[in-house]
C-alpha positions as CSV (number, residue, x, y, z in Angstrom):
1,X,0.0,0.0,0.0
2,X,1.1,3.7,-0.4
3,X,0.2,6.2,1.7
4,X,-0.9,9.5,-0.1
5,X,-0.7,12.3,1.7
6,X,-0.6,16.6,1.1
7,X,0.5,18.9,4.0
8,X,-0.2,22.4,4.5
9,X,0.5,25.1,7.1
10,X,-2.9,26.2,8.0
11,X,-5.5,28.2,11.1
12,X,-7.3,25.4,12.8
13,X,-10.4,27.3,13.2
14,X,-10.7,28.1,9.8
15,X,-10.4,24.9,9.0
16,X,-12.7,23.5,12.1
17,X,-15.3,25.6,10.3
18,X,-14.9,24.6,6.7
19,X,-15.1,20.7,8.0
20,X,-18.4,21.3,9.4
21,X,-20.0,22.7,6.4
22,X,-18.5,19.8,4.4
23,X,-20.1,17.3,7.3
24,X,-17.0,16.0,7.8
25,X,-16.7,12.9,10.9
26,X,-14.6,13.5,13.6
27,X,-13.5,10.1,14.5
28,X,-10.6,11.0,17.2
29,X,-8.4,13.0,18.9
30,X,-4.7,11.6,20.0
31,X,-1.3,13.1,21.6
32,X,1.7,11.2,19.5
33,X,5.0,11.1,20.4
34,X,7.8,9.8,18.0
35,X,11.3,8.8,18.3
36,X,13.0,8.7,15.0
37,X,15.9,6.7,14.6
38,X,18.9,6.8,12.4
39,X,20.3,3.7,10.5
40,X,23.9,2.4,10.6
41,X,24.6,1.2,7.7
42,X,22.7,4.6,5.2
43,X,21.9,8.2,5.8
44,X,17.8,8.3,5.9
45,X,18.1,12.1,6.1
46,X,19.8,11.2,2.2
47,X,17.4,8.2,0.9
48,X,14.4,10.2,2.4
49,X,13.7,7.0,4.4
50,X,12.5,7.0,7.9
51,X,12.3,4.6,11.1
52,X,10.2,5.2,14.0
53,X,8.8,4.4,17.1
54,X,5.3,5.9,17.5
55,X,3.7,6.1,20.9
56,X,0.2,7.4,21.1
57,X,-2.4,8.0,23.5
58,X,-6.1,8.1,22.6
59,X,-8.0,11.3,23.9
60,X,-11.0,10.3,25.4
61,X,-9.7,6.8,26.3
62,X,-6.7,7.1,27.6
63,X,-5.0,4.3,26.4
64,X,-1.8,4.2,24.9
65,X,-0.9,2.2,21.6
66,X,2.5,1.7,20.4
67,X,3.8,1.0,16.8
68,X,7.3,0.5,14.7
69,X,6.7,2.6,11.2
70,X,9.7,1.9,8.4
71,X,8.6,4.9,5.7
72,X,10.0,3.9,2.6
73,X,11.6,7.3,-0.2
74,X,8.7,9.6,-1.8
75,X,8.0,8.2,-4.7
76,X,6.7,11.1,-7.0
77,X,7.4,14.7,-6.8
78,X,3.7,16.6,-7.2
79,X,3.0,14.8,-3.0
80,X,4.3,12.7,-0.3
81,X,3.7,9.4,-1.6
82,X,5.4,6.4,-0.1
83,X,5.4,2.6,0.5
84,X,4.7,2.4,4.3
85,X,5.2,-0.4,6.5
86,X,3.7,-0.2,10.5
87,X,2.9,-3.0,12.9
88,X,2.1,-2.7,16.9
89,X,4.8,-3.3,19.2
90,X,3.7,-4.9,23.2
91,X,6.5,-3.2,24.6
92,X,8.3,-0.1,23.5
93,X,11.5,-0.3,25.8
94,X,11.8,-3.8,24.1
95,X,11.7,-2.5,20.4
96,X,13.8,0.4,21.5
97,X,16.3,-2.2,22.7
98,X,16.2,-4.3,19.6
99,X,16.8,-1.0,17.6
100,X,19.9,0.2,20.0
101,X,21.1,-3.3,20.0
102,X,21.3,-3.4,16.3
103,X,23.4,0.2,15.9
104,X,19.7,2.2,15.3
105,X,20.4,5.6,17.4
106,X,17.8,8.1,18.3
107,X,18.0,11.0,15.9
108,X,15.0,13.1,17.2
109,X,11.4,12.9,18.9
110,X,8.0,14.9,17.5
111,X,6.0,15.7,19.5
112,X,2.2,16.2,18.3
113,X,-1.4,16.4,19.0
114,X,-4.0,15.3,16.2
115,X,-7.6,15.8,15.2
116,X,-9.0,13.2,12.9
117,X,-11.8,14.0,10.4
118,X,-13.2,12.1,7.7
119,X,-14.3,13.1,4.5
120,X,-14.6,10.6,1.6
121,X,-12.6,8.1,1.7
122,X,-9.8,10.6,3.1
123,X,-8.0,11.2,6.3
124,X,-7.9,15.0,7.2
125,X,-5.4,15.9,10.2
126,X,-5.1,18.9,11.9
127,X,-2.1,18.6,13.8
128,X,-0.2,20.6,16.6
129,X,3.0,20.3,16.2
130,X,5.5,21.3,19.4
131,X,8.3,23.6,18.1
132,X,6.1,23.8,14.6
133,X,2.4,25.1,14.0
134,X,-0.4,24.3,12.9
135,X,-0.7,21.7,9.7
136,X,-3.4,20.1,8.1
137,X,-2.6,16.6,6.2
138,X,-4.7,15.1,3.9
139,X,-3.8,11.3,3.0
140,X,-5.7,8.3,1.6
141,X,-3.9,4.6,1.8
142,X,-4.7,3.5,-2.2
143,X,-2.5,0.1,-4.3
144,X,-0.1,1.9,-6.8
145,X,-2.8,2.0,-9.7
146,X,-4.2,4.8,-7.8
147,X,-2.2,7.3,-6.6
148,X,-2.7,9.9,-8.8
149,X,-5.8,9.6,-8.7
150,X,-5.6,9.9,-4.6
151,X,-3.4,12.7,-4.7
152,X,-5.8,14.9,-7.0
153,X,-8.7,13.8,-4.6
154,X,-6.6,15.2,-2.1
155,X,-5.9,18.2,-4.1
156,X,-9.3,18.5,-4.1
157,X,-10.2,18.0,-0.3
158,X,-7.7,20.8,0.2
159,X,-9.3,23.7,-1.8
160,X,-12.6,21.9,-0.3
161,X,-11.3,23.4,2.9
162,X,-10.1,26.6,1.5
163,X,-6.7,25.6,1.2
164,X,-3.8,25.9,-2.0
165,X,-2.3,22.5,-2.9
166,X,0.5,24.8,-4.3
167,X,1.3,25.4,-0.7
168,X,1.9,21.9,-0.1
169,X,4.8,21.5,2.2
170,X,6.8,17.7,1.4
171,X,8.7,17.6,4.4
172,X,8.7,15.7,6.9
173,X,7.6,16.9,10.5
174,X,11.3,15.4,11.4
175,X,12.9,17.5,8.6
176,X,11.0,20.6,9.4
177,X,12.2,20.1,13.5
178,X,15.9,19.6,12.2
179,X,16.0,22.5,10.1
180,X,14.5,25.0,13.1
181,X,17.2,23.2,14.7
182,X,20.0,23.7,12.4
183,X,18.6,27.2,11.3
């Protein structure tokens, strides 16, 4: 599968609004905090690759959920299409032990808190991002037949909210923290 996704800076309330006129479903709201690692043996800042440990806590439940993501390169230029792989772990000091034991070193932790809406058969995040802003993310999970036609239906959710896909931002939330860092 291939995750499709657009990103844009954008005002929450704005956007809040817009989703209720479109009848959009809130389906969630969640605090996420990743550790991203770095690889021994390549340079994932250089093959656009990514490995993290995701732990998230669910809003109105309280429960915490905790997952390995591999993100594999973009794959196209126009979004941020990529083959992504993500499974649940039972014990996060256990996986983080497995990665350290195998040369994987923390590179950097995001911290974020997420709104979930539904419209279609997309995803739309608003997402509070510590260090960041305010983004919205649009994404669909479609086979490779489909992902242009995913990313123009994103394209389209976008101005649907009264934002510009030309905005679109492809970086990560880990490159966007390094380069405040760096800056």
């Amino acid at each position: 599968m291939y995750e499709v996704e657009v990103k844009v800076e954008a005002d929450h309330e704005r956007v809040r609004e817009r989703l209720g006129q479109l009848d959009a479903e809130h389906v969630g709201s969640v605090e996420q905090v990743d550790t991203y690692y770095d690889a021994p043996h390549r340079n994932f800042a250089e093959t656009d690759e990514a490995l993290r440990i995701r732990r998230e806590t669910n809003r109105d439940s309280g429960e915490t959920t905790t997952k390995v993501t591999y993100k594999g390169p973009l794959v196209e230029a126009e979004s941020k299409t990529r083959q992504e792989f993500e499974t649940a772990v039972d014990d996060d000091d256990a996986m983080s032990g497995v990665l350290d034991g195998l040369g994987f070193d923390p590179a950097a932790v995001v911290e974020k808190d997420r709104e979930f809406y539904t419209v279609d058969r997309y995803t739309i995040t608003l997402d509070a991002v510590s260090d960041l802003g305010a983004f919205v993310e649009v994404e669909r999970e479609v086979e490779e037949s489909a992902v242009d036609e995913a990313r123009e239906g994103a394209f389209e959710v976008l101005r649907d909210l009264g934002l510009d896909p030309d905005e679109q931002i492809r970086t990560s939330y880990l490159g966007l923290l390094l380069e405040n860092t760096h800056e």
